[in-house]
RONU-50866 format. One record per atom (N, C-alpha, C, O): atom name; residue in three letters; x, y, z; residue number from 1. Coordinates in nm, 2 decimals, padded with zeros to 4 digits, always signed. Example, Ala and Ser with C-alpha at 12.3 -4.5 7.8 and 13.67 -1.06 7.14 Angstrom:
2
<"N", "ala", <+01.32, -00.57, +00.78>, 1>;
<"CA", "ala", <+01.23, -00.45, +00.78>, 1>;
<"C", "ala", <+01.32, -00.33, +00.78>, 1>;
<"O", "ala", <+01.42, -00.33, +00.85>, 1>;
<"N", "ser", <+01.28, -00.22, +00.71>, 2>;
<"CA", "ser", <+01.37, -00.11, +00.71>, 2>;
<"C", "ser", <+01.29, +00.00, +00.79>, 2>;
<"O", "ser", <+01.34, +00.11, +00.80>, 2>;
END
This chain:
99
<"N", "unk", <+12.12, +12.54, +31.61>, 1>;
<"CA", "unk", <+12.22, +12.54, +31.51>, 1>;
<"C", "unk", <+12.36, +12.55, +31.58>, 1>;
<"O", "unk", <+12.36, +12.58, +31.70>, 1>;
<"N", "unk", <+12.47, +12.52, +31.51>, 2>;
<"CA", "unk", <+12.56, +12.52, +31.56>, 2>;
<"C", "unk", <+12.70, +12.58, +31.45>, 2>;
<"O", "unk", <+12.72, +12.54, +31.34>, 2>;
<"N", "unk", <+12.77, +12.66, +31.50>, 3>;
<"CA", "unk", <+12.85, +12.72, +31.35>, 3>;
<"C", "unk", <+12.98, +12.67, +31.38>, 3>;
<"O", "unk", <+13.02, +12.64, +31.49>, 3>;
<"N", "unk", <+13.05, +12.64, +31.29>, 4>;
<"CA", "unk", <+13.18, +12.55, +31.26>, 4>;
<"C", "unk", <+13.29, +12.65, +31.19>, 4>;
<"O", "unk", <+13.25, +12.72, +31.10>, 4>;
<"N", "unk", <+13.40, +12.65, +31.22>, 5>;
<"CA", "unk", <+13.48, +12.74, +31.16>, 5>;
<"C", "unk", <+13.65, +12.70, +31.15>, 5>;
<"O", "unk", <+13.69, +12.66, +31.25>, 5>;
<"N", "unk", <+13.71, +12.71, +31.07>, 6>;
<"CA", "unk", <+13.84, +12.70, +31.08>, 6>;
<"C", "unk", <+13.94, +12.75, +31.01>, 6>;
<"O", "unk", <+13.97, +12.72, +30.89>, 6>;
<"N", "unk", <+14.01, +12.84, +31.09>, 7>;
<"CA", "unk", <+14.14, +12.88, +31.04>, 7>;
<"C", "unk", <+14.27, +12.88, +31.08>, 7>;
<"O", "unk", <+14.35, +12.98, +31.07>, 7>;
<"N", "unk", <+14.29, +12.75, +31.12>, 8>;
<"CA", "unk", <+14.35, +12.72, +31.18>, 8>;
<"C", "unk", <+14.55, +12.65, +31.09>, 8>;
<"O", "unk", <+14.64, +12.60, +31.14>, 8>;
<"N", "unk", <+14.52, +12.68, +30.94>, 9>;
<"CA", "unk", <+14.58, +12.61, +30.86>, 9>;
<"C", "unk", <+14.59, +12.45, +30.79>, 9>;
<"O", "unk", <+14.66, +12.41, +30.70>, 9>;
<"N", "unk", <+14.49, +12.39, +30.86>, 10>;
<"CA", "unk", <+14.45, +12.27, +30.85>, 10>;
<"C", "unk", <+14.34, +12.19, +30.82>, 10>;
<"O", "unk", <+14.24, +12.26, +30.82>, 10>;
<"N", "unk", <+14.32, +12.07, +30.79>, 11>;
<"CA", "unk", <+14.17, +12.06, +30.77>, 11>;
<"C", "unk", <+14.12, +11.98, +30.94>, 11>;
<"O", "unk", <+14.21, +11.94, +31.02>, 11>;
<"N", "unk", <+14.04, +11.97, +30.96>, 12>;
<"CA", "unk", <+13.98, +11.92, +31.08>, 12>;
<"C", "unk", <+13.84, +11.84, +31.01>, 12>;
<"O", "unk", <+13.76, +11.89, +30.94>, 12>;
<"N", "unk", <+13.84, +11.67, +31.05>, 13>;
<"CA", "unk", <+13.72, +11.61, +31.04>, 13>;
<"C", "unk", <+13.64, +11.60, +31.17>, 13>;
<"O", "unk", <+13.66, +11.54, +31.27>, 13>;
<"N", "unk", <+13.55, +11.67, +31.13>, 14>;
<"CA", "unk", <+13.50, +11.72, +31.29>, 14>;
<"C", "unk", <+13.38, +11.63, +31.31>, 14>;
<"O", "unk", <+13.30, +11.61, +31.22>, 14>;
<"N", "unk", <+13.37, +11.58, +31.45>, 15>;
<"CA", "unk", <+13.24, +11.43, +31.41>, 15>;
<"C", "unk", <+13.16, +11.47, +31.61>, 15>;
<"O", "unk", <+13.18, +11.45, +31.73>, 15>;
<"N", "unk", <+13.06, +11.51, +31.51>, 16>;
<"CA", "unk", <+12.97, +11.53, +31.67>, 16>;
<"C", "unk", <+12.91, +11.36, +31.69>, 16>;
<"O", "unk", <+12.85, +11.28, +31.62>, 16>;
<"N", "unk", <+12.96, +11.34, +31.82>, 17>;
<"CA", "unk", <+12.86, +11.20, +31.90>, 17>;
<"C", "unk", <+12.76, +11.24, +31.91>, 17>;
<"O", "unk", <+12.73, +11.36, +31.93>, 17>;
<"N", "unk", <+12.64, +11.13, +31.90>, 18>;
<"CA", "unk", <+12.51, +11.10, +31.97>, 18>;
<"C", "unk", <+12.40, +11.15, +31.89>, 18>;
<"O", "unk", <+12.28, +11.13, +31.92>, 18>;
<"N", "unk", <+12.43, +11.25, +31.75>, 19>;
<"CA", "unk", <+12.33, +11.31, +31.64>, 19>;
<"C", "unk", <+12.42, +11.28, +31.50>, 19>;
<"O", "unk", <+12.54, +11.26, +31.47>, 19>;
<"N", "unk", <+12.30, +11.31, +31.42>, 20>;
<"CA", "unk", <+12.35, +11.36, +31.28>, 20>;
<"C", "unk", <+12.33, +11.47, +31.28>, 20>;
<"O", "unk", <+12.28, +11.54, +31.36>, 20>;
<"N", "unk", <+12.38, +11.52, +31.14>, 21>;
<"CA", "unk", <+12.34, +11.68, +31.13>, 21>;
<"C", "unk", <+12.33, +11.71, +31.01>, 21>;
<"O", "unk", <+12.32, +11.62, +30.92>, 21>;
<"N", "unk", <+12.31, +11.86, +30.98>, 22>;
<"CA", "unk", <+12.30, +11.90, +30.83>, 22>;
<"C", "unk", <+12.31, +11.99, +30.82>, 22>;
<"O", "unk", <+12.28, +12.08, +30.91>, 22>;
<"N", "unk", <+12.37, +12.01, +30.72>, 23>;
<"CA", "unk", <+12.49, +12.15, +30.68>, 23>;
<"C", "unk", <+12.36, +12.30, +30.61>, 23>;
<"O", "unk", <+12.28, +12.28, +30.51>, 23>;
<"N", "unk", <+12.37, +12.39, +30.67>, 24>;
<"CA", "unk", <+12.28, +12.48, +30.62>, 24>;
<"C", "unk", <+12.36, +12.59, +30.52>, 24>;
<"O", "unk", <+12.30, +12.62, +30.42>, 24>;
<"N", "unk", <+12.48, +12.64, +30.57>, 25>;
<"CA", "unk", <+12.53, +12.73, +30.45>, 25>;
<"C", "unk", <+12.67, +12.68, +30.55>, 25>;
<"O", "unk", <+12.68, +12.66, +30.67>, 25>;
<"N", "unk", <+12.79, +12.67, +30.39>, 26>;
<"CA", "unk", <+12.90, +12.66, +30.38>, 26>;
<"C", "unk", <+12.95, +12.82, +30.33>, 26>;
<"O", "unk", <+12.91, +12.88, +30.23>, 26>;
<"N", "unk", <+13.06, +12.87, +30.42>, 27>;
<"CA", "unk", <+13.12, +13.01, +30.39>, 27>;
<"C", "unk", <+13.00, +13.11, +30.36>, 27>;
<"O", "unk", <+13.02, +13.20, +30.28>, 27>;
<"N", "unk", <+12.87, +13.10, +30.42>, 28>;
<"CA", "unk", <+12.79, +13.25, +30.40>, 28>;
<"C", "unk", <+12.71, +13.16, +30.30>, 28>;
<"O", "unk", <+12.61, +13.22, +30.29>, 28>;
<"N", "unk", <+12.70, +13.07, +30.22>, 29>;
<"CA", "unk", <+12.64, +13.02, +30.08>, 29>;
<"C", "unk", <+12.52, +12.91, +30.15>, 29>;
<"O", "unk", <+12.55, +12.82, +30.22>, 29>;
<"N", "unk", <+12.40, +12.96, +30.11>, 30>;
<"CA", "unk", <+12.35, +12.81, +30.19>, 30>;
<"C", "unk", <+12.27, +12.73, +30.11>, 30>;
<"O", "unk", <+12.19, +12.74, +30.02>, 30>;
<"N", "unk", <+12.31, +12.66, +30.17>, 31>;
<"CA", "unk", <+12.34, +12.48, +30.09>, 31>;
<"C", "unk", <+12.14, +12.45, +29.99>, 31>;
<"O", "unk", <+12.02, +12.47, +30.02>, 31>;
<"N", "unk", <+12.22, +12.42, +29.91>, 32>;
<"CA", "unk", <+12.09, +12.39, +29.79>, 32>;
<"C", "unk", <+12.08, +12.22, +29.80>, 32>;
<"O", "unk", <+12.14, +12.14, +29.87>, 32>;
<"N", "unk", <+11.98, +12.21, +29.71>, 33>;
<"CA", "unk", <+11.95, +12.06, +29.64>, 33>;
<"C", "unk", <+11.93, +11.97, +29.77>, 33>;
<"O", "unk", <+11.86, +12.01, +29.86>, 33>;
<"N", "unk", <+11.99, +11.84, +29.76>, 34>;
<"CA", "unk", <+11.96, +11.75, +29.84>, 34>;
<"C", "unk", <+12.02, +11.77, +29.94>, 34>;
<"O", "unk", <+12.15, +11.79, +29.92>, 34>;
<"N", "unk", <+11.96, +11.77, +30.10>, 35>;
<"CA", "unk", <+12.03, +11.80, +30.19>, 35>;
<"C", "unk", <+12.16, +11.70, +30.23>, 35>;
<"O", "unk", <+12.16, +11.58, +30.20>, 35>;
<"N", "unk", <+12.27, +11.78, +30.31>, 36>;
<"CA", "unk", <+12.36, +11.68, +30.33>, 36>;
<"C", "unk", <+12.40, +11.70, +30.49>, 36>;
<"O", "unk", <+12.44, +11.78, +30.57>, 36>;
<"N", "unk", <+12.37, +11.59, +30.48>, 37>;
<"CA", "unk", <+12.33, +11.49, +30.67>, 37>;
<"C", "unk", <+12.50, +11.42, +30.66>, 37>;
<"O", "unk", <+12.56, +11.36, +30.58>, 37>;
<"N", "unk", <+12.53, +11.47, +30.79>, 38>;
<"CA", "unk", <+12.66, +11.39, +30.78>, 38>;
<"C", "unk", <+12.66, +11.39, +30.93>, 38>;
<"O", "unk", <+12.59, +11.46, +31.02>, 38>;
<"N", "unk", <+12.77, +11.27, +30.92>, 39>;
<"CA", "unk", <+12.84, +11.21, +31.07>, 39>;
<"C", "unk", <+12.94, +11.27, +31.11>, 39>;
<"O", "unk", <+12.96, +11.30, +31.22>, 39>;
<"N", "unk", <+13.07, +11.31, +30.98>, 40>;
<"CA", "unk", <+13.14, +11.40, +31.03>, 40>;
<"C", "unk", <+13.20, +11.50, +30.93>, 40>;
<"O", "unk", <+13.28, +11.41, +30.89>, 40>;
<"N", "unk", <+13.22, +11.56, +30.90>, 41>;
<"CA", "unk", <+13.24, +11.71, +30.84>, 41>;
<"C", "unk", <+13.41, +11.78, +30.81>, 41>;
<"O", "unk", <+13.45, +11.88, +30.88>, 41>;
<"N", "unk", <+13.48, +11.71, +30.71>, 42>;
<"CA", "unk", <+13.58, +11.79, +30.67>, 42>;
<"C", "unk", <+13.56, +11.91, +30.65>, 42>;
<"O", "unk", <+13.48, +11.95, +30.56>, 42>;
<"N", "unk", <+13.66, +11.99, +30.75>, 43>;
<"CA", "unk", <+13.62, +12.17, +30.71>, 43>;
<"C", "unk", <+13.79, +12.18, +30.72>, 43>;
<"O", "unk", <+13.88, +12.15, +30.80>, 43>;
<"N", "unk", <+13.76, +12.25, +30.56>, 44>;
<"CA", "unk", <+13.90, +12.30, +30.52>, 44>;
<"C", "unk", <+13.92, +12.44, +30.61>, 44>;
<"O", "unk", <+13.84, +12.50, +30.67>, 44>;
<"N", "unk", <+14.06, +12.46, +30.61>, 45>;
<"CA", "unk", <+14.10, +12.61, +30.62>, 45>;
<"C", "unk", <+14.04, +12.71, +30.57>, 45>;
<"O", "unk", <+14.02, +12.73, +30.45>, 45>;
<"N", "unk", <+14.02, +12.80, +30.66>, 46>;
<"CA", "unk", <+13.92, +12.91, +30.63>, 46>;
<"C", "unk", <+13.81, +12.84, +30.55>, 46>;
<"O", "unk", <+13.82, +12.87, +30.43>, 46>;
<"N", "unk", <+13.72, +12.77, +30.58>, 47>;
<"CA", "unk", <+13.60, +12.74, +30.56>, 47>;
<"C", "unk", <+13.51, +12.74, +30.70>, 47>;
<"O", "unk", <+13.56, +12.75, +30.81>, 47>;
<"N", "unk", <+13.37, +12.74, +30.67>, 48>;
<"CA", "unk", <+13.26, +12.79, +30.81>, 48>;
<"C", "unk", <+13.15, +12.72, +30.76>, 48>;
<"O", "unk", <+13.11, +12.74, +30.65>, 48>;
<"N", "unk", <+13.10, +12.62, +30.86>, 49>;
<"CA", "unk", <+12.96, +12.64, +30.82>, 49>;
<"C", "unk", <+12.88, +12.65, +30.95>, 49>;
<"O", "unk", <+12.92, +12.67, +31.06>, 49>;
<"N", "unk", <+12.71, +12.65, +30.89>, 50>;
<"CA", "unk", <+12.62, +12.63, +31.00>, 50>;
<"C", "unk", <+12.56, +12.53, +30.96>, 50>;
<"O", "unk", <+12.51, +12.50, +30.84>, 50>;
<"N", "unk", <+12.56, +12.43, +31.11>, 51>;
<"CA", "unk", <+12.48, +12.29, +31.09>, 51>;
<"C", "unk", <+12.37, +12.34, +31.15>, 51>;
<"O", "unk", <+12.35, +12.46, +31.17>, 51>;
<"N", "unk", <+12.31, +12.23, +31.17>, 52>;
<"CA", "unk", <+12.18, +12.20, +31.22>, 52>;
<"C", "unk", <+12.20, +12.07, +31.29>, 52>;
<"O", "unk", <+12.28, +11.99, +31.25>, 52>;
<"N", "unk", <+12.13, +12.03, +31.40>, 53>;
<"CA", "unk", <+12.11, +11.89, +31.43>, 53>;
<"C", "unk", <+11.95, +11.91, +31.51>, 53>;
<"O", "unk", <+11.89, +12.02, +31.54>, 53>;
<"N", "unk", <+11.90, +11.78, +31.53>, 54>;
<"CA", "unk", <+11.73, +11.75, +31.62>, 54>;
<"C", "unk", <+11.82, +11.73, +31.76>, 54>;
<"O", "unk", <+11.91, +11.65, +31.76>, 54>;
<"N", "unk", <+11.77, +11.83, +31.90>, 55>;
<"CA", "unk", <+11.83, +11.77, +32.00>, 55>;
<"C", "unk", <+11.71, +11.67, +32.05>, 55>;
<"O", "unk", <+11.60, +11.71, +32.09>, 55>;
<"N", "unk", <+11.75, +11.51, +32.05>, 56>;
<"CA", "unk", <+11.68, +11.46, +32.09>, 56>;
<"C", "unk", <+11.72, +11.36, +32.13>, 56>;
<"O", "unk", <+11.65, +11.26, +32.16>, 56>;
<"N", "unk", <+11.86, +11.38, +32.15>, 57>;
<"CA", "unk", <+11.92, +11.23, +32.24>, 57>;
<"C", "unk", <+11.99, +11.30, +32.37>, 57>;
<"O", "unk", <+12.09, +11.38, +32.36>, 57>;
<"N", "unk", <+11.94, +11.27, +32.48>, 58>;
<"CA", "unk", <+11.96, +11.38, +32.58>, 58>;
<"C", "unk", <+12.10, +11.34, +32.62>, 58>;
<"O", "unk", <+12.11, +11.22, +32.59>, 58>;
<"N", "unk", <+12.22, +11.39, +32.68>, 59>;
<"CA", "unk", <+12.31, +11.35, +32.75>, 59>;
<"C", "unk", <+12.45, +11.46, +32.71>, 59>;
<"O", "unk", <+12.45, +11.57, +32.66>, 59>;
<"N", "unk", <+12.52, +11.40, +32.75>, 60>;
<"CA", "unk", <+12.68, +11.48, +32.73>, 60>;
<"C", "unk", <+12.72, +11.44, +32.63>, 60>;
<"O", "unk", <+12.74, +11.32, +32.61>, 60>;
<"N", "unk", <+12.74, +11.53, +32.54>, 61>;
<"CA", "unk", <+12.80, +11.45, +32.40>, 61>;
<"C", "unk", <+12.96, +11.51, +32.34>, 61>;
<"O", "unk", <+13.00, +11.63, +32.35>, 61>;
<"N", "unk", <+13.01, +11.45, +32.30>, 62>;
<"CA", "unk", <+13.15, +11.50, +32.26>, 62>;
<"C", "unk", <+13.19, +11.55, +32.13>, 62>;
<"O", "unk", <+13.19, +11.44, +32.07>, 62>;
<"N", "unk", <+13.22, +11.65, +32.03>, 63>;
<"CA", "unk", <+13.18, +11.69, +31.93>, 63>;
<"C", "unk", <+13.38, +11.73, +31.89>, 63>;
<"O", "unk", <+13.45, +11.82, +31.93>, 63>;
<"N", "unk", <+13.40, +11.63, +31.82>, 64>;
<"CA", "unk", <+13.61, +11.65, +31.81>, 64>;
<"C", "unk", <+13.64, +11.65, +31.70>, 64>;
<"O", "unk", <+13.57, +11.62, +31.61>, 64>;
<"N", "unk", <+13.78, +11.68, +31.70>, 65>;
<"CA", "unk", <+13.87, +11.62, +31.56>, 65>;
<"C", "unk", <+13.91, +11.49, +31.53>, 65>;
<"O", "unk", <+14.01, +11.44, +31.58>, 65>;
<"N", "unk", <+13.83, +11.42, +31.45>, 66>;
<"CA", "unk", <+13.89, +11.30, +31.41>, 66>;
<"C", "unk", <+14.01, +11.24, +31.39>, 66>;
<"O", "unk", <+14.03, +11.12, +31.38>, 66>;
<"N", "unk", <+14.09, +11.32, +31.38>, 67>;
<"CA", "unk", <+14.27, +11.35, +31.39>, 67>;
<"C", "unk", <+14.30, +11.29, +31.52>, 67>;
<"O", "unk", <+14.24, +11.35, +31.60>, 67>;
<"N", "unk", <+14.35, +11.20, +31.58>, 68>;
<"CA", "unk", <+14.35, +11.24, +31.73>, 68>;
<"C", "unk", <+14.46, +11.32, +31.80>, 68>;
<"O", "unk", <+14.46, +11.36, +31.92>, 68>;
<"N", "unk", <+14.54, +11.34, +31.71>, 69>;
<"CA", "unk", <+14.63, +11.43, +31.73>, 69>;
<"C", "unk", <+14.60, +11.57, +31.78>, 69>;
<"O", "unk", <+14.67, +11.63, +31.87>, 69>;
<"N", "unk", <+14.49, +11.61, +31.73>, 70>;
<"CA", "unk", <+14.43, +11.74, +31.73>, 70>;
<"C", "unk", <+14.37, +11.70, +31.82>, 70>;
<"O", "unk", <+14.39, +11.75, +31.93>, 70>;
<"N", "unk", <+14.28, +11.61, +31.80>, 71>;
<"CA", "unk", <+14.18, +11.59, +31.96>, 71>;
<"C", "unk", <+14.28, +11.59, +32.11>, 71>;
<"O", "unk", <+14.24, +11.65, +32.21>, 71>;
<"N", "unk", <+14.38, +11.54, +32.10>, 72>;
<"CA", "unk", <+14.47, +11.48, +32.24>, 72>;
<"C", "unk", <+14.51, +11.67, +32.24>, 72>;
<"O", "unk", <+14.51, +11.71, +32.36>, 72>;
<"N", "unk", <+14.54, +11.74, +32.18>, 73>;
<"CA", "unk", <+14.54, +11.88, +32.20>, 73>;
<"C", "unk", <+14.48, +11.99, +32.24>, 73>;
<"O", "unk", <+14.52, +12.10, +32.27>, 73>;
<"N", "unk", <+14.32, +11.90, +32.21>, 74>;
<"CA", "unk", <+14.22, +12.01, +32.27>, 74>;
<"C", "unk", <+14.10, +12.05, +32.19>, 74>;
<"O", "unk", <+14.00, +12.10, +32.23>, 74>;
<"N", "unk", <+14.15, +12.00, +32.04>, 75>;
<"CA", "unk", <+14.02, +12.02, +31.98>, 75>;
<"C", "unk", <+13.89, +11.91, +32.02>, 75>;
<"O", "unk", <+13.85, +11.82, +31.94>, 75>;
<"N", "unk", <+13.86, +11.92, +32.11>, 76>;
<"CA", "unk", <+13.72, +11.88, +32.20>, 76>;
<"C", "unk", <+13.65, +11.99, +32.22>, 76>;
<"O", "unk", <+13.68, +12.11, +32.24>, 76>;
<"N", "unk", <+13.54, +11.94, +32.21>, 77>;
<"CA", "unk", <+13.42, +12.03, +32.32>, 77>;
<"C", "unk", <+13.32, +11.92, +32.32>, 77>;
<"O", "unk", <+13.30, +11.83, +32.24>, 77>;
<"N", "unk", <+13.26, +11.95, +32.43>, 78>;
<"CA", "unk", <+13.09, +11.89, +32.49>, 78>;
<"C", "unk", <+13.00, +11.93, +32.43>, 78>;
<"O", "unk", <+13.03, +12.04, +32.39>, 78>;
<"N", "unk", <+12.86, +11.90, +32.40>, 79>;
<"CA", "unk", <+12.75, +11.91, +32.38>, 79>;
<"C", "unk", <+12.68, +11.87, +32.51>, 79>;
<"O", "unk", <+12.72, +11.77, +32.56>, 79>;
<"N", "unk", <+12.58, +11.94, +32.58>, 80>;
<"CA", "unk", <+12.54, +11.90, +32.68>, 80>;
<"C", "unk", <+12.40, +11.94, +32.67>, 80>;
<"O", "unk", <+12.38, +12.05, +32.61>, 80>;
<"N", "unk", <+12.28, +11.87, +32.72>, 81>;
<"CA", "unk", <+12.17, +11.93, +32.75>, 81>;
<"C", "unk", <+12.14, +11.99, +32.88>, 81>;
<"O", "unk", <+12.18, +11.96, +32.99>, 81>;
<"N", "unk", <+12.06, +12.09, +32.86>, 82>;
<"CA", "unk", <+12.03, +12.18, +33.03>, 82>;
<"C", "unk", <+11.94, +12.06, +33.07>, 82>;
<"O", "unk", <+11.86, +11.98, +33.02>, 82>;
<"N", "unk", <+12.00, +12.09, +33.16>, 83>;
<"CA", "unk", <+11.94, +11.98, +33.31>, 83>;
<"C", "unk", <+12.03, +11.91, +33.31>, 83>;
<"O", "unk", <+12.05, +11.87, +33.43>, 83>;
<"N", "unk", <+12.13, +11.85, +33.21>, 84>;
<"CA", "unk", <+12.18, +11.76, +33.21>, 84>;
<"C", "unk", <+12.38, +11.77, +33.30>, 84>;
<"O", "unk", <+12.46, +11.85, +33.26>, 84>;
<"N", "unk", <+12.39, +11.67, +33.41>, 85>;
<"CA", "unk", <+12.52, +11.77, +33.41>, 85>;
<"C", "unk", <+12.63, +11.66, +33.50>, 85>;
<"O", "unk", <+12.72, +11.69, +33.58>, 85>;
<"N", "unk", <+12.58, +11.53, +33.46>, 86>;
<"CA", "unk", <+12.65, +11.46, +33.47>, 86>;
<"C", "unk", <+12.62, +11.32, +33.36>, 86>;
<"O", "unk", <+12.52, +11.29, +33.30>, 86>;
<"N", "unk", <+12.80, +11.22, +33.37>, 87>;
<"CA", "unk", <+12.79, +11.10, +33.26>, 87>;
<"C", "unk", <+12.68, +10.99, +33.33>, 87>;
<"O", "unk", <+12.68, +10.95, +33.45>, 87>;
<"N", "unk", <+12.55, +10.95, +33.18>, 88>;
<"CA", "unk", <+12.52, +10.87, +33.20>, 88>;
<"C", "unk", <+12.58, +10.73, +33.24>, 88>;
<"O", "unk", <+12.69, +10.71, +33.19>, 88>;
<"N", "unk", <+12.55, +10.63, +33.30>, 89>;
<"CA", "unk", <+12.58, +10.49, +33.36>, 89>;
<"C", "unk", <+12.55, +10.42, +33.23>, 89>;
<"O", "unk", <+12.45, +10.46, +33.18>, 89>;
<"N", "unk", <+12.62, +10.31, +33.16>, 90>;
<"CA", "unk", <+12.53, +10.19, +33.08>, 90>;
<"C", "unk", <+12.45, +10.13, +33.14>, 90>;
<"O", "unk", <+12.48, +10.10, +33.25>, 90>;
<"N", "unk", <+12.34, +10.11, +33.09>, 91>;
<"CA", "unk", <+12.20, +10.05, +33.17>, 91>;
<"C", "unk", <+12.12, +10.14, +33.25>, 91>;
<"O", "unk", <+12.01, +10.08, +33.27>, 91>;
<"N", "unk", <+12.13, +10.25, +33.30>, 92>;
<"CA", "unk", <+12.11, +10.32, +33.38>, 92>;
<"C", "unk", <+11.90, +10.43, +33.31>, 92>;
<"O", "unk", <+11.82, +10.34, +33.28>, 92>;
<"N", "unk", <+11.86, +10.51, +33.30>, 93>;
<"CA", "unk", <+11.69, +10.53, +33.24>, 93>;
<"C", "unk", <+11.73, +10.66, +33.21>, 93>;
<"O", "unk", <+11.66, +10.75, +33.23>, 93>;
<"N", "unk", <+11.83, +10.67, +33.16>, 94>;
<"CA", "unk", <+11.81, +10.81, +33.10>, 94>;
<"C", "unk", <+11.80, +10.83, +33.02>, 94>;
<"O", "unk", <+11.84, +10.94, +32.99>, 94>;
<"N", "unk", <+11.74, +10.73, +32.91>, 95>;
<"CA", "unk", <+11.62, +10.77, +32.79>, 95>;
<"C", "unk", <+11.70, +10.83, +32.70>, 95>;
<"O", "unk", <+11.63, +10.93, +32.65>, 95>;
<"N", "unk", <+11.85, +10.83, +32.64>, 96>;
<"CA", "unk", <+11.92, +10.86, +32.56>, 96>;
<"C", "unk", <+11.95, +10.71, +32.46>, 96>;
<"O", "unk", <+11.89, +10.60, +32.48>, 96>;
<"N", "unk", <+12.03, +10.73, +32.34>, 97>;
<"CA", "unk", <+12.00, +10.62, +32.26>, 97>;
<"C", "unk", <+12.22, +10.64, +32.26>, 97>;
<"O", "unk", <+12.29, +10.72, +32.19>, 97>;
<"N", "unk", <+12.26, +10.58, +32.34>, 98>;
<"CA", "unk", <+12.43, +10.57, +32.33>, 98>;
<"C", "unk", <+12.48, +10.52, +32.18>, 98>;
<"O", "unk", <+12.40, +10.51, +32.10>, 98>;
<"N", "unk", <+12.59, +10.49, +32.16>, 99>;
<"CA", "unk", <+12.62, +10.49, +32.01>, 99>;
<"C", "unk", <+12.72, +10.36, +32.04>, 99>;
<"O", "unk", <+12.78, +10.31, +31.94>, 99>;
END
């Protein structure tokens, strides 16, 4: 799982590479009915959630603000698998599915 948070005064569309995901509880509430699998995830101010994703696409993955404004500032982070600890090549067997 992975928890998402922001209070930062803004909204942030926050878009993990290389998976989808799925929202388990928004603000402490966890999510009913038909699950919702998303690519990228408006989270208002003072909103939180916990995703979920399948790690099954192995590599370094980049997980940002769709803003790029925000992004060129730092809202980045990596996703990385252990073992994993350098960028894949195009073409190269490392059995990841690139986007």
């Amino acid at each position: 799982t992975m928890d998402i948070s922001n209070s930062s005064g803004e909204v942030h569309p926050m878009h993990l590479h290389g998976h989808h995901a799925v929202v388990l509880r928004r603000n402490g509430v966890p999510a009913t009915g038909s699950p919702w699998w998303f690519d990228s995830l408006n989270v208002e101010n003072g909103d939180s959630y916990v995703v979920a994703f399948v790690a099954n696409n192995p590599g370094v993955w980049m997980d940002h603000c769709h803003q790029l404004g925000h992004a060129a500032q730092g809202l980045v982070a990596h996703l990385a698998y252990e073992g994993i600890d350098e960028p894949f090549l195009i073409g190269g067997n490392a059995d990841n599915d690139p986007e």
